[in-house]
C-alpha positions in Angstrom: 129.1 75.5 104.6 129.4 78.5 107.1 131.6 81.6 106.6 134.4 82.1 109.3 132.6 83.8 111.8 129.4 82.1 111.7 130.8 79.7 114.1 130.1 80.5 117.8 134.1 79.6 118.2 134.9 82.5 115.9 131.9 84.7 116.5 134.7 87.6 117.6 135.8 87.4 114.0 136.1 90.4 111.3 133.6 90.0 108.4 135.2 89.5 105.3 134.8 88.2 101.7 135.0 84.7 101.0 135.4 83.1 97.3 134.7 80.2 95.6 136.7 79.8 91.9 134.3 77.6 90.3 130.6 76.5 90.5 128.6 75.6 93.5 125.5 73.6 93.7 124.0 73.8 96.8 122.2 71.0 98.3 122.4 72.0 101.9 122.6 75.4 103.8 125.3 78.1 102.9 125.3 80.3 106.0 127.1 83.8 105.9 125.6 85.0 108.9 127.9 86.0 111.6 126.8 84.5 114.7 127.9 87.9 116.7 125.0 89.2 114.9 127.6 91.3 112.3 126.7 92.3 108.9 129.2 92.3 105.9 130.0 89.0 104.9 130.1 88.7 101.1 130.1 85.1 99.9 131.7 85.3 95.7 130.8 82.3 93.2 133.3 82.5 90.1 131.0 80.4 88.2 127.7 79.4 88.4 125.4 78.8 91.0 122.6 75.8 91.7 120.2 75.7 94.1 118.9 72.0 94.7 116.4 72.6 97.4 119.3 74.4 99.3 119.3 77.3 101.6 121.3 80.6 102.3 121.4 82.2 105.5 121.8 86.0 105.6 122.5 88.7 108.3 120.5 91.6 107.3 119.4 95.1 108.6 115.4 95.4 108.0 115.5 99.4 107.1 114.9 101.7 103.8 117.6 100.1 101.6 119.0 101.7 98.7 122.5 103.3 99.6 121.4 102.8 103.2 121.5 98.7 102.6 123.2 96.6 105.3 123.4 92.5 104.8 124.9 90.1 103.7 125.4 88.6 99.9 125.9 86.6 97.7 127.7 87.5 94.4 127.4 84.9 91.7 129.7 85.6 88.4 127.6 83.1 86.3 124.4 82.1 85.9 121.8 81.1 88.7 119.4 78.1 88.5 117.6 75.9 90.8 115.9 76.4 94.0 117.1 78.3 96.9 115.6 79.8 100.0 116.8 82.7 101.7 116.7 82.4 105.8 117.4 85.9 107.2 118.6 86.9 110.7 116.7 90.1 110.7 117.9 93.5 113.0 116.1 97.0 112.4 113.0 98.7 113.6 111.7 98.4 110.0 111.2 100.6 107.5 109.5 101.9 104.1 112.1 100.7 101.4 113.2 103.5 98.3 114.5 102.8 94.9 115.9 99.1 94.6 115.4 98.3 98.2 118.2 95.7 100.3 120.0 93.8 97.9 120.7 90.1 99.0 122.0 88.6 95.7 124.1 90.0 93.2 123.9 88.2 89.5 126.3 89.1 87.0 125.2 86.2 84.8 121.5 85.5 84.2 119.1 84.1 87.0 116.2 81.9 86.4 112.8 82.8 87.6 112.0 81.4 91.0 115.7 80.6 91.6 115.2 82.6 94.9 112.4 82.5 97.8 112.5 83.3 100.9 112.5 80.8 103.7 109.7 82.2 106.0 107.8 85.8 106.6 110.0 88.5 107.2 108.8 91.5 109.2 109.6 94.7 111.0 107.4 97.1 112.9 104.4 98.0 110.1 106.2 96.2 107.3 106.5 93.0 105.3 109.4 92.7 103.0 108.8 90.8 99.9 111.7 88.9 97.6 111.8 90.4 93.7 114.3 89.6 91.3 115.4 92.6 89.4 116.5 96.4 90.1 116.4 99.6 88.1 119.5 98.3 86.1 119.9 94.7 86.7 117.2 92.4 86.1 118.9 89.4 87.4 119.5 90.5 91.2 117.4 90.1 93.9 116.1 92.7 96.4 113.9 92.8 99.6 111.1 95.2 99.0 108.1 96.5 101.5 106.1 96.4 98.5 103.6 93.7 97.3 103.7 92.8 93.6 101.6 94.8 91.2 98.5 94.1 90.5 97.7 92.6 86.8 95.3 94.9 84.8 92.4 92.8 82.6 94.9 91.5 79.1 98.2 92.5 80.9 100.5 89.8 80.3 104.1 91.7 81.7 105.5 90.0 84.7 104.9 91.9 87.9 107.3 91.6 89.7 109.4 93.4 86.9 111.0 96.6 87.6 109.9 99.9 85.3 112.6 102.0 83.7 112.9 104.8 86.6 112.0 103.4 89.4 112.0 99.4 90.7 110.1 100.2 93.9 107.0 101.8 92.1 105.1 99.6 91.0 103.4 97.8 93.7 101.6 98.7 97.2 103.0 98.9 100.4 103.4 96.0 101.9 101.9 96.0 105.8 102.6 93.7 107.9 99.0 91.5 107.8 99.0 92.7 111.5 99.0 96.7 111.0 95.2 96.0 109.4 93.8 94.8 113.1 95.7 97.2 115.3 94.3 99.7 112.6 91.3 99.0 112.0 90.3 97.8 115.7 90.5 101.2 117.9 87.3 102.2 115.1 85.8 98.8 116.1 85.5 99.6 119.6 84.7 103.2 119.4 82.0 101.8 117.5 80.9 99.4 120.3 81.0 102.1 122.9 78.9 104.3 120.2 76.1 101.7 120.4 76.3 101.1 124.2 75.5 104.7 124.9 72.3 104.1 122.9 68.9 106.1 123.1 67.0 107.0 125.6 63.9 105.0 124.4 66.7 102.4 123.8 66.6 102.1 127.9 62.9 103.4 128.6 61.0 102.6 125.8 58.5 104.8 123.2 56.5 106.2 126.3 56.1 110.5 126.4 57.2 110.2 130.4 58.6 107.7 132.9 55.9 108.7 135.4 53.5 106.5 133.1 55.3 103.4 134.4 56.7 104.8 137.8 53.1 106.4 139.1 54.0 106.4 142.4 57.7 106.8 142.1 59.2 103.5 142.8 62.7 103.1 141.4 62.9 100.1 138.9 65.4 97.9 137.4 65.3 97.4 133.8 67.5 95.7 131.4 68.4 95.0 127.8 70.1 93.0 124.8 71.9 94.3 121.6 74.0 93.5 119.0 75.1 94.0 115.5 76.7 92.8 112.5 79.3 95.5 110.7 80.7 95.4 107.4 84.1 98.3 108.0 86.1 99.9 105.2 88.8 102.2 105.8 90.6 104.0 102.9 89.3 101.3 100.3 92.3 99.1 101.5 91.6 97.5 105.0 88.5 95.9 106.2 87.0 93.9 109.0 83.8 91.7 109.4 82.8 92.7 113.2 80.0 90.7 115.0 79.1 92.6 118.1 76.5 91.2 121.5 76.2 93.1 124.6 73.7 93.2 127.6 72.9 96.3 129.7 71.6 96.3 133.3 70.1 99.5 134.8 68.9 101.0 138.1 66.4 103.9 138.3 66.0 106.7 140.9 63.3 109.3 140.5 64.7 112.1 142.3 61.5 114.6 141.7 58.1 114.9 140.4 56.8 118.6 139.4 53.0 119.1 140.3 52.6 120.2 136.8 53.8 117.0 135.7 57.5 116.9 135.1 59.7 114.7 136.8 63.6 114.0 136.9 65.0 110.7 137.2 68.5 109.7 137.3 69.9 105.8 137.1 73.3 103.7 137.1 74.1 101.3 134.7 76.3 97.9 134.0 77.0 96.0 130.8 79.4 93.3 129.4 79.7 93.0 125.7 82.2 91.0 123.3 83.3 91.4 119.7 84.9 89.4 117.2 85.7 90.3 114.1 87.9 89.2 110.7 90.3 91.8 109.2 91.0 92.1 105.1 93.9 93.9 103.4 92.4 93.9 99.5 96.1 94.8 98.5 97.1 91.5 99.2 94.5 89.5 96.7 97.1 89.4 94.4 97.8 86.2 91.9 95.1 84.5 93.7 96.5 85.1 97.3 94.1 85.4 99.9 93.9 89.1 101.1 93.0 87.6 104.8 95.1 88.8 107.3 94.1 88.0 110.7 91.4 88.5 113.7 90.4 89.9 117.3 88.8 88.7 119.6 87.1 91.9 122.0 85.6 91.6 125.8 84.2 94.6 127.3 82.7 95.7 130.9 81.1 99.3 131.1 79.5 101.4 134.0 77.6 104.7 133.6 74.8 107.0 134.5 72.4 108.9 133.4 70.1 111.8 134.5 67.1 112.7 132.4 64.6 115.6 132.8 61.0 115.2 131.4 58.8 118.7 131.2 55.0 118.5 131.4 54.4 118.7 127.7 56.5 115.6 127.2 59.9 117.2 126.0 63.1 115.4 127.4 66.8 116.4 128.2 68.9 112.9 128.6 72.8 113.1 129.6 74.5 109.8 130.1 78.3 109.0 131.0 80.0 106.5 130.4 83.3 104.3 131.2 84.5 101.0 129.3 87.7 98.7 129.9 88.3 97.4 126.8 90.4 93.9 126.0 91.8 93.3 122.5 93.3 89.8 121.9 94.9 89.9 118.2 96.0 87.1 116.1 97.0 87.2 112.4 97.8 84.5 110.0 101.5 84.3 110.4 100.4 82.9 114.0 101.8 86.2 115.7 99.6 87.3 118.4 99.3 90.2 120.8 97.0 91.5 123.8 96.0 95.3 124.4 93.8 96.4 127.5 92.2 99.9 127.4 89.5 102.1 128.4 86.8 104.6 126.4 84.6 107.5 128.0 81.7 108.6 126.0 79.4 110.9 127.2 76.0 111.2 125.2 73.2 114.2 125.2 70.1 113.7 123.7 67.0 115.9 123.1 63.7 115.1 122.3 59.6 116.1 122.1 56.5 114.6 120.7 53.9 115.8 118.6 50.3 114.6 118.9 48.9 113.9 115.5 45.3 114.7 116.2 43.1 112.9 118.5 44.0 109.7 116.7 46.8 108.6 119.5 49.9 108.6 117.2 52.2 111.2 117.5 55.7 112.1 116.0 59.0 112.6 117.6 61.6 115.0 116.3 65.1 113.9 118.2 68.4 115.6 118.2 71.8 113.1 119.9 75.5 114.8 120.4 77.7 111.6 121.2 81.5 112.0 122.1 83.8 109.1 122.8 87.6 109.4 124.2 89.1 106.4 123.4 92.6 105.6 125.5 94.5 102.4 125.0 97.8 101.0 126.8 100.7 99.4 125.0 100.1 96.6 122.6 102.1 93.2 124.3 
């Protein structure tokens, strides 16, 4: 049964209200959406309505609701029962929603539990808007919230999706999108990754006082290395990610000088490819048994850099390295939305360094000092 202008034919027609005098028991799909796109169209039940697997298609603006709502409705003078799901045709950048939130279903009778749900996810830019029956007022109308129920305290029987006294949109968490958590959570991922590519220098040389010990007569080496990690991430006790890192370095090495008092300065080049994966977590969403995963990314990552290092005779060290990665975020969540990012990271590193003979029993100690800084810059998200 489709309002007026929810035919393409009539798609140029005004919105308007449209009433039924008695019951209706819905076994199909009542659609109020205007096909222009319009939103206004008010559907009125006189008596009671019945939902028998049917569905109710809605134009709707995804914003901050309350006395800024825009969509369409259904106004039932009776009572509600049965089962019903709610299709919307979603418009609006998104937004946070205050007091009530969108209002999709007015009841001036009484509505069973359940009698509504929506058909699918529904989404706009950092938000999810969730289905509640029950306002500040009105415990029998149902509202579009970007909140997630509340969560249930040890003995608490109340129902949570139940509205307190003042305010029907305090009670719950924000409700993100399950995608904000890996476009979050993800530039700290691979700021990470470049933190641990920039490494040490006995990372790249090894525990030796001086690089002349293994260059004696100054030829330039190669040398090259594997690394990865696991990482457990928390970020403001709410989102989280499981991160599994692997990279491999390459290096080149030039000695540029060799002090007759034994110094020496040595400056090299280096390559490296690396990949990431990791799992994201939102623990607002482990609610009623719901699983608080929310989706993954998958990471590939190409450096170059360099490196100049100065050894002094008594085996102290100054090592500077520079650094340049092209990062490539592939993002999926569990809605099956997906999206790609490409970016680059410059970290520069300067590290400090001198042993300390313990004795003449050939073990010595080596206090070390590191500043690392990392610029990460990333493109648009697609």
């Amino acid at each position: 049964m489709p309002a007026a202008n929810a035919l393409a034919s009539f798609a140029s027609g005004n919105n308007g209200t449209f009433s039924i005098g008695g019951n209706l028991n819905n076994a199909g799909i009542v659609n109020l959406a205007a096909a222009s796109g319009r939103i206004g169209n008010v559907l009125n039940v006189a008596g009671n309505y019945t939902g028998t697997n049917g569905q109710v298609v809605l134009n709707t603006l995804l914003n901050e609701g309350g006395a800024a709502s825009q969509s369409d409705k259904l106004v039932v003078g009776g009572n509600v029962n049965g089962t019903t799901a709610i299709k919307l045709n979603q418009s609006g950048s998104g937004a946070q929603t205050v007091g009530d939130g969108i209002q999709l279903v007015q009841v001036n009778g009484t509505s069973a539990a359940n009698s509504f749900h929506l058909a699918g996810p529904v989404q706009a830019g950092a938000f999810q808007y969730m289905l509640f029956q029950g306002g500040a007022t009105d415990a029998n109308d149902w509202y579009l919230r970007s909140q997630l129920a509340a969560q249930i305290a040890p003995g608490d029987t109340s129902d949570p999706t139940a509205p307190p006294p003042a305010s029907a949109a305090a009670r719950g968490p924000v409700a993100y999108r399950p995608a904000v958590v890996g476009y979050s959570v993800t530039p700290l991922l691979n700021a990470d990754y470049g933190f641990s590519l920039l490494g040490r220098l006995h990372e790249r040389v090894g525990d030796i006082p001086n690089a002349d010990s293994t260059q004696p007569v100054h030829t330039n080496g190669v040398w090259g290395r594997i690394g990865g990690q696991n990482l457990n991430a928390d970020a403001n006790d709410r989102f989280s990610a499981d991160e599994h890192t692997f990279f491999a370095q390459f290096g080149k090495d030039w000695t540029l000088s060799h002090d007759a008092s034994g110094g020496s300065t040595h400056a090299g080049a280096t390559l490296a490819f690396g990949s990431t994966s990791a799992k994201f977590r939102d623990s607002a969403r482990n609610i009623l048994a719901t699983s608080d995963s929310t989706g993954s990314v998958e990471t590939q990552a190409q450096s170059i850099g360099s490196y100049w290092t100065r050894y002094l005779p008594d085996g102290s060290y100054f090592d500077g390295v520079g650094q340049l990665t092209h990062y490539q975020n592939r993002y999926g969540d569990i809605f099956g939305d997906s999206g790609s990012q490409n970016g680059f990271g410059a970290g520069v590193s300067g590290e400090i360094g001198k042993p300390f003979a313990l004795g003449s029993t050939g073990v010595a100690i080596e206090p070390q000092a590191q500043l690392l800084y990392l610029v990460p810059a990333s493109e648009q998200l697609r």
